[in-house]
C-alpha positions in Angstrom: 7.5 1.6 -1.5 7.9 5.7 -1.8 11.0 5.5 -1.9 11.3 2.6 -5.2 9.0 5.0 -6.9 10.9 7.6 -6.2 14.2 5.9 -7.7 12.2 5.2 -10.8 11.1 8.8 -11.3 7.8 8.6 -10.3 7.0 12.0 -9.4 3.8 13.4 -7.5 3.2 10.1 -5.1 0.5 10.6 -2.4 -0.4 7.9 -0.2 -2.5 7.5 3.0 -0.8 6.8 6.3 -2.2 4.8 8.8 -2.3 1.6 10.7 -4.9 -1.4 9.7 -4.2 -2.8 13.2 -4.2 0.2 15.5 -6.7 2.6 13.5 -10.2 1.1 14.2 -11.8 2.8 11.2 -9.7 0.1 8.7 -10.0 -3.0 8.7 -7.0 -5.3 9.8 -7.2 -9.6 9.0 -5.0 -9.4 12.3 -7.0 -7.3 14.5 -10.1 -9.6 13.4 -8.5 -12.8 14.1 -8.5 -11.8 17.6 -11.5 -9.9 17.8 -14.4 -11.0 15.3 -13.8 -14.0 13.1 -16.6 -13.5 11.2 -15.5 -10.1 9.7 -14.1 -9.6 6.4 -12.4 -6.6 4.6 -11.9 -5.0 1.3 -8.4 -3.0 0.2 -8.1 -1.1 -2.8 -5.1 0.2 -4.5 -4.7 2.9 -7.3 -2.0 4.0 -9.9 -2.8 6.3 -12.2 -0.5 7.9 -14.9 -1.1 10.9 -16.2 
């Protein structure tokens, strides 16, 4: 995705890395399927032009 918004001249992009499924901390629909069926998650996105 960076790099499309990169192409498009979207400048200043900053972005969390991470893994839903390996990172306990987030939440991961995979990781729960295995694990605890009963848990549900929340993601969030945000763009903002200035």
């Amino acid at each position: 995705m960076r790099h499309q918004l990169t192409a498009l001249g979207v400048g200043g992009i900053d972005s969390l890395d991470g893994c839903t499924m390996e990172d306990e901390r987030l939440y991961s629909h995979r990781r729960a399927g295995r694990e605890d069926a009963g848990s549900t998650g929340r993601f969030a996105g945000v763009v903002r032009a200035l």
